[in-house]
C-alpha positions as CSV (number, residue, x, y, z in Angstrom):
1,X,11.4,17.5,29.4
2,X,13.8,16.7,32.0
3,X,17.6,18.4,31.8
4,X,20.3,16.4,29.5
5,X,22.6,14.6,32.1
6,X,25.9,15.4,32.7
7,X,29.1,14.2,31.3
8,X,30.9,11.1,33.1
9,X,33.8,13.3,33.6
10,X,32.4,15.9,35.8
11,X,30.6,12.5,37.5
12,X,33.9,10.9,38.0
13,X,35.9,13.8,39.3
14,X,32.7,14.4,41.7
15,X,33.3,10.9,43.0
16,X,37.4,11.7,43.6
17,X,36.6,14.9,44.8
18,X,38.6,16.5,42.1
19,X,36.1,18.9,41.1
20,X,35.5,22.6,41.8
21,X,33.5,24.3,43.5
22,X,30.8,24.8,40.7
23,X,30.9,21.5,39.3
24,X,29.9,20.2,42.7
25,X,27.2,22.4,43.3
26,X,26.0,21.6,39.1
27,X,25.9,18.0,40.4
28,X,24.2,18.5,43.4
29,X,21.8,20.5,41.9
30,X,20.6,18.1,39.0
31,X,20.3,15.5,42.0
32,X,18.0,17.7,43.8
33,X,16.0,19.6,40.8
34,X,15.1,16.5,39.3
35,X,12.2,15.4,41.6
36,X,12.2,17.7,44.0
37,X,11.4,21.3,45.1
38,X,14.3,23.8,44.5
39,X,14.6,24.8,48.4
40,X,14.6,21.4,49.6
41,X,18.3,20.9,51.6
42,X,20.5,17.9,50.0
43,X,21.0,16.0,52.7
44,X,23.8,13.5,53.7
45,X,21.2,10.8,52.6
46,X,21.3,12.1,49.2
47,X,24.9,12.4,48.9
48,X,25.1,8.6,49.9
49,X,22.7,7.6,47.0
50,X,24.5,9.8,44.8
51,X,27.9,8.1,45.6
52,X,26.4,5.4,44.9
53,X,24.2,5.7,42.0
54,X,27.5,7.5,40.1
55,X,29.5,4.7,41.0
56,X,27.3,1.9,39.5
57,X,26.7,4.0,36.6
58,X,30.8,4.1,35.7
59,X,30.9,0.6,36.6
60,X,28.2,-0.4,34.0
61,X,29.6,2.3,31.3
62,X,33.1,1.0,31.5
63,X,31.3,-2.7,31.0
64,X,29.7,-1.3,27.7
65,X,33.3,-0.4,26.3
66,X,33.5,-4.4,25.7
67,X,32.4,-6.0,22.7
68,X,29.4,-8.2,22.3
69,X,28.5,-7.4,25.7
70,X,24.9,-6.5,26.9
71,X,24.7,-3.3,29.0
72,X,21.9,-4.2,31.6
73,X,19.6,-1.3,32.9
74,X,21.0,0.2,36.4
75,X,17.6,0.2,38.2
76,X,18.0,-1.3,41.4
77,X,14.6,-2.8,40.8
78,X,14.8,-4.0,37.8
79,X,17.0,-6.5,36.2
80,X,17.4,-7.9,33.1
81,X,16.5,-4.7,31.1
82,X,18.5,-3.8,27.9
83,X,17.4,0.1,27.2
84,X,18.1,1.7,23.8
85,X,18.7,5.3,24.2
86,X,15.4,6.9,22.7
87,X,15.2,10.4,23.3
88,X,18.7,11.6,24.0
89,X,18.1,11.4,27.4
90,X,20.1,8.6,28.1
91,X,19.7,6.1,31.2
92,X,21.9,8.5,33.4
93,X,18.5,10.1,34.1
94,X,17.7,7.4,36.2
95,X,20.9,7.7,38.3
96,X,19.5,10.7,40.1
97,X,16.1,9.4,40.7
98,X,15.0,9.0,44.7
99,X,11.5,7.3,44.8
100,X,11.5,7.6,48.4
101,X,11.5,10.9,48.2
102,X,7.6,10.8,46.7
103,X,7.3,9.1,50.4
104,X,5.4,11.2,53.0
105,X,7.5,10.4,56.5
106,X,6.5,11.5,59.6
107,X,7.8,10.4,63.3
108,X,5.7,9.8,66.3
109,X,6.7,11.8,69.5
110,X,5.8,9.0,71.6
111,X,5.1,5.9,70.6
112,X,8.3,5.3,68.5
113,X,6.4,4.6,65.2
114,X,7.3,6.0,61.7
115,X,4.8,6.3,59.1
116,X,5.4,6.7,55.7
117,X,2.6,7.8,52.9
118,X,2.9,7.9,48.9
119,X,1.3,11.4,48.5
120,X,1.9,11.2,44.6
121,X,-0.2,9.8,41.6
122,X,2.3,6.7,40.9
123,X,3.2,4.1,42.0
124,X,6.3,4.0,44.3
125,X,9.1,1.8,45.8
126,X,9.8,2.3,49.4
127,X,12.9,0.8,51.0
128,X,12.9,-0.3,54.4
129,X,15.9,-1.0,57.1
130,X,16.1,-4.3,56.7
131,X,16.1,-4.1,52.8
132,X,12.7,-4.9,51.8
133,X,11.1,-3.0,49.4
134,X,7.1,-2.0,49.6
135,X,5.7,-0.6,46.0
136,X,3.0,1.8,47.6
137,X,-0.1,2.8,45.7
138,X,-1.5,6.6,45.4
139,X,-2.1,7.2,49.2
140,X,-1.0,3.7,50.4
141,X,0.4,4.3,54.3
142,X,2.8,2.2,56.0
143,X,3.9,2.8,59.8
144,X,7.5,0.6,61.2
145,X,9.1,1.0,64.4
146,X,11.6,3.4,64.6
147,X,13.9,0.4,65.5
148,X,12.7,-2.2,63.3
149,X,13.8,-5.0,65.1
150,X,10.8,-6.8,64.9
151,X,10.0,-6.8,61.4
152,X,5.8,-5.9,62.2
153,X,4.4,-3.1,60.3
154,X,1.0,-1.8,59.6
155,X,-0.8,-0.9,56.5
156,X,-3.1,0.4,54.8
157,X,-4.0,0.7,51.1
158,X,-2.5,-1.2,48.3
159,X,0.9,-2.3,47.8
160,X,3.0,-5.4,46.7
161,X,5.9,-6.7,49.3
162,X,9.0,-7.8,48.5
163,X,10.6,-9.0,51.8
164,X,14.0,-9.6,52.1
165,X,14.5,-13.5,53.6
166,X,15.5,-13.6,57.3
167,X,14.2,-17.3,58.9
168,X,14.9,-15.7,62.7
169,X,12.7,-12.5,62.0
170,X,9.7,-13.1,60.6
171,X,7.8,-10.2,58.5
172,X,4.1,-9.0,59.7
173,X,1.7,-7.1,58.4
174,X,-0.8,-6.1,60.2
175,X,-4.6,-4.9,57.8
176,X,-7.3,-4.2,60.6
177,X,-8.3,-7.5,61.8
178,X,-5.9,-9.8,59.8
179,X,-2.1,-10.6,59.7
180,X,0.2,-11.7,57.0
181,X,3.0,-13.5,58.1
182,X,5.9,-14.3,56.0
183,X,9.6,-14.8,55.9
184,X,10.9,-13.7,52.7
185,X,8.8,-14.2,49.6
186,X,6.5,-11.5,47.2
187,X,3.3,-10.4,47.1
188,X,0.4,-7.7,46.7
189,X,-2.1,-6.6,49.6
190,X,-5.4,-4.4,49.3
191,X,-6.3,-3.2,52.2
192,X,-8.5,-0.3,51.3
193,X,-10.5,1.6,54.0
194,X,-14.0,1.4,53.3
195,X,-13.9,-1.5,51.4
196,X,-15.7,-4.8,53.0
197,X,-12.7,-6.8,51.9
198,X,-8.7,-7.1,52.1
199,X,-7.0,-9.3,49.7
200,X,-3.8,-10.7,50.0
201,X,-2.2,-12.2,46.2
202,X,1.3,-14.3,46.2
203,X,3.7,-13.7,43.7
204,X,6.4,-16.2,45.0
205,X,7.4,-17.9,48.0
206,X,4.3,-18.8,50.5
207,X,2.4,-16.7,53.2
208,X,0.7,-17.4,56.6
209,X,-2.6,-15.3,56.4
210,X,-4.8,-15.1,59.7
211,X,-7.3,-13.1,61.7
212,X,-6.4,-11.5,64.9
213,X,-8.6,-13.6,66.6
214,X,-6.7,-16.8,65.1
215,X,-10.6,-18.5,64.1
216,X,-8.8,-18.9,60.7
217,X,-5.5,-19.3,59.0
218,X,-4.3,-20.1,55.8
219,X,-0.9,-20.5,54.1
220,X,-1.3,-19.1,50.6
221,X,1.0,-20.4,47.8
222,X,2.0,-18.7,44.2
223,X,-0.9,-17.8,41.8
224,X,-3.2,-18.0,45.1
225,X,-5.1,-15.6,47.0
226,X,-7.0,-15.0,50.2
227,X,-10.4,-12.7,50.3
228,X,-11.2,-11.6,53.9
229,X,-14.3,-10.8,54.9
230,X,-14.1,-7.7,57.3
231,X,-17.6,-8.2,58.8
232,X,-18.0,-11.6,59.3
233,X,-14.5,-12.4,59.8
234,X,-14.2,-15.2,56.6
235,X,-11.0,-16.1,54.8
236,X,-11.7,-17.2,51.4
237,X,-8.7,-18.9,49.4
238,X,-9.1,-18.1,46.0
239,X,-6.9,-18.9,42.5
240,X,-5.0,-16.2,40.8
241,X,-4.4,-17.4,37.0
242,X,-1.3,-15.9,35.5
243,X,-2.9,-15.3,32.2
244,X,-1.3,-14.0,29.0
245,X,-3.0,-11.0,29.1
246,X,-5.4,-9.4,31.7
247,X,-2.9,-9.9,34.2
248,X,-3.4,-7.4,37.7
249,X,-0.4,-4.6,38.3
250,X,1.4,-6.8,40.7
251,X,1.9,-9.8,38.0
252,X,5.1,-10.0,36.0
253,X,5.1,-10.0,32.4
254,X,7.7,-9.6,29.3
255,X,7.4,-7.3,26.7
256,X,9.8,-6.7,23.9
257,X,9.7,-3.2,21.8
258,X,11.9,-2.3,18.6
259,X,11.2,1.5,17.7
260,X,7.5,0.8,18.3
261,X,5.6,4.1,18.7
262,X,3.9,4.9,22.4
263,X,0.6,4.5,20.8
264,X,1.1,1.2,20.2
265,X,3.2,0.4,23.3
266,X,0.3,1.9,25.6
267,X,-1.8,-0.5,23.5
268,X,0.3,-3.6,24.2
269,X,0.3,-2.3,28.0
270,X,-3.9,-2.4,28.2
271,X,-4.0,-5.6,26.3
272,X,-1.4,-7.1,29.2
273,X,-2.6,-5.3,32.1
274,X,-5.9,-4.6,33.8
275,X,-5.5,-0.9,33.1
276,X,-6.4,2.0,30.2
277,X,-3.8,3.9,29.3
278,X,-4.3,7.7,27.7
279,X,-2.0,10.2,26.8
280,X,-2.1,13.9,28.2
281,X,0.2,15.0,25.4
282,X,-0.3,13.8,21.7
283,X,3.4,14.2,20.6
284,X,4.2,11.7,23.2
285,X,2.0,9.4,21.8
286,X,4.6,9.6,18.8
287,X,7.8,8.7,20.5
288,X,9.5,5.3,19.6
289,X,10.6,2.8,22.3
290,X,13.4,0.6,21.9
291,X,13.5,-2.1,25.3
292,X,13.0,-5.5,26.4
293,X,11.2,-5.7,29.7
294,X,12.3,-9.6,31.4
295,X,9.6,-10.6,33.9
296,X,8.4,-7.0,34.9
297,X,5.5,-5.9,36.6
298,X,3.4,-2.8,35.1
299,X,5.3,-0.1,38.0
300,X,8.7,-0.6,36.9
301,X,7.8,-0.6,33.2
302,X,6.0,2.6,33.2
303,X,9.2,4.4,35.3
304,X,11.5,2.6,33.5
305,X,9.6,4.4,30.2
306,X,9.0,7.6,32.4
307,X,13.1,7.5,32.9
308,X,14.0,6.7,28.7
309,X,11.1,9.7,27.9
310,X,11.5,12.2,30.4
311,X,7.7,11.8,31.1
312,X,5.6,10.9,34.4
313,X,2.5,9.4,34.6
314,X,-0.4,9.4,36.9
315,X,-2.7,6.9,38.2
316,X,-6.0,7.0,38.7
317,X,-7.5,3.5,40.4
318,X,-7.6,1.2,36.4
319,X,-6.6,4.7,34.5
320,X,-3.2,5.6,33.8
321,X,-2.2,8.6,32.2
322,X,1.2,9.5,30.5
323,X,2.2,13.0,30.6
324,X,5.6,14.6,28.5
325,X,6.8,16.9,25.8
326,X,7.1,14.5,23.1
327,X,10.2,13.9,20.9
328,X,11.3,15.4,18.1
């Protein structure tokens, strides 16, 4: 089970640099200990999140001091999400999360590319310069340039886009032997090695999907998708439903608990989602969840339920599995 958090007091004094000596270093330690290993340096990065992260965390509990006024979650990717305390954890957990710190970076020496690799079991948001935002899948690999003025990148793997609208830069990626091409819009792309096909879903907005060699091109809109043929070089336009239930990862859904046990919330999950769910730990299975999720895909529910249960979970192509102490 994760640490409690600490008190707003110590949080606020951090931010006005009021605090001692070993109040900073208590701070900067929770920061760093929550995710990471305990030699890893804090870097000026992470004191910029922090600053951050406290600061919207003060904002939103000096909101909840009004009455008959909602307090929204503070995930940066989520809105919309009114959290009960569950656990005694509390959402300040969540302040001191870093999910692309779960992001394998390495720089090339030469050729001025970055490449950046989920090397966890989750799935995990990835920031880039120009503020898009790439959920990788388990072993998913993106590579930018350094500069990122031309917003191409390659990839490999599964993930779903959410690129940040910019008319005079449009947004590549580049899977083998086709491109997307976009401008600002969402959507999912499986570009698995070894697999004969790449699929690209949208979520919203449209995409421009071609070959290298430009023999075909399509512009995908919401609830469609394009199957590419890797062998024989054929694009394939298909229809993505948005069913009730069933839905794939990258599809939105909302969910509303009131103290419903995990059991039956994993349940709810399998009947919405394309997945099975199993818990590592029985007491888990036991804990009660509070929450409305607004138009949420599966990722940010489960670390949104990882953040309320001090839990993690890990996932395995379809299978998901939950891992935590329980509550008591």
């Amino acid at each position: 089970m994760k640490r409690p958090p600490l008190s707003p007091e110590t949080l606020k004094k951090y931010l006005a640099n009021e605090c001692s000596d070993e109040e900073r270093h208590l701070v900067n330690e929770w920061y760093q200990q929550l995710d990471e290993p305990a030699d890893e340096p804090f870097t000026d990065a992470d004191q910029d999140r922090l600053y951050n992260r406290i600061k919207a965390y003060l904002s939103e509990l000096r909101k909840s001091d009004e009455p008959a006024t909602p307090v929204y979650g503070l995930w940066h990717y989520i809105g919309r999400i009114a959290a009960v305390l569950v656990v005694g954890l509390g959402i300040l957990y969540f302040l001191y999360q870093k999910p692309d710190h779960v992001v394998e970076q390495s720089v090339g020496a030469t050729n001025g590319w970055v490449t950046f690799k989920n090397v966890k079991h989750k799935i995990v948001p990835y920031q880039l310069p120009d503020s898009s935002v790439v959920w990788l899948h388990p072993n998913a690999e993106l590579r930018i340039l350094h500069s990122f003025h031309k917003r191409d990148v390659l990839f490999s793997g599964e993930g779903f886009f959410e690129v940040k609208r910019d008319p005079s830069r449009p947004f590549v990626i580049h899977t083998g032997d086709l491109q997307t091409k976009v401008l600002g819009t969402s959507f999912n792309v499986r570009a698995i090695p070894g697999e004969a096909t790449v699929k690209v879903s949208v979520a919203t907005g449209r995409v421009e999907v071609s070959d290298v060699q430009m023999k075909g091109r399509v512009v995908l809109k919401p609830e469609q998708q394009v199957v590419f043929e890797q062998k024989s070089m054929h694009l394939e336009v298909q229809k993505v439903e948005e069913k009730t239930t069933d839905k794939e990862l990258w599809q939105s859904a909302s969910l509303v608990f009131n103290e419903t046990p995990m059991a039956e919330v994993a349940e709810r999950l399998m009947q919405t989602f394309h997945v099975k769910i199993g818990f590592e730990d029985d007491g888990l299975a036991d804990c009660r969840l509070k929450v409305d999720f607004t138009d949420q895909r599966l990722p940010e529910i489960l670390d949104m339920i990882d953040t309320l249960l001090g839990s993690t979970y890990r996932i395995d192509g379809d299978n998901i599995t939950l891992k935590g102490q329980g509550c008591k």
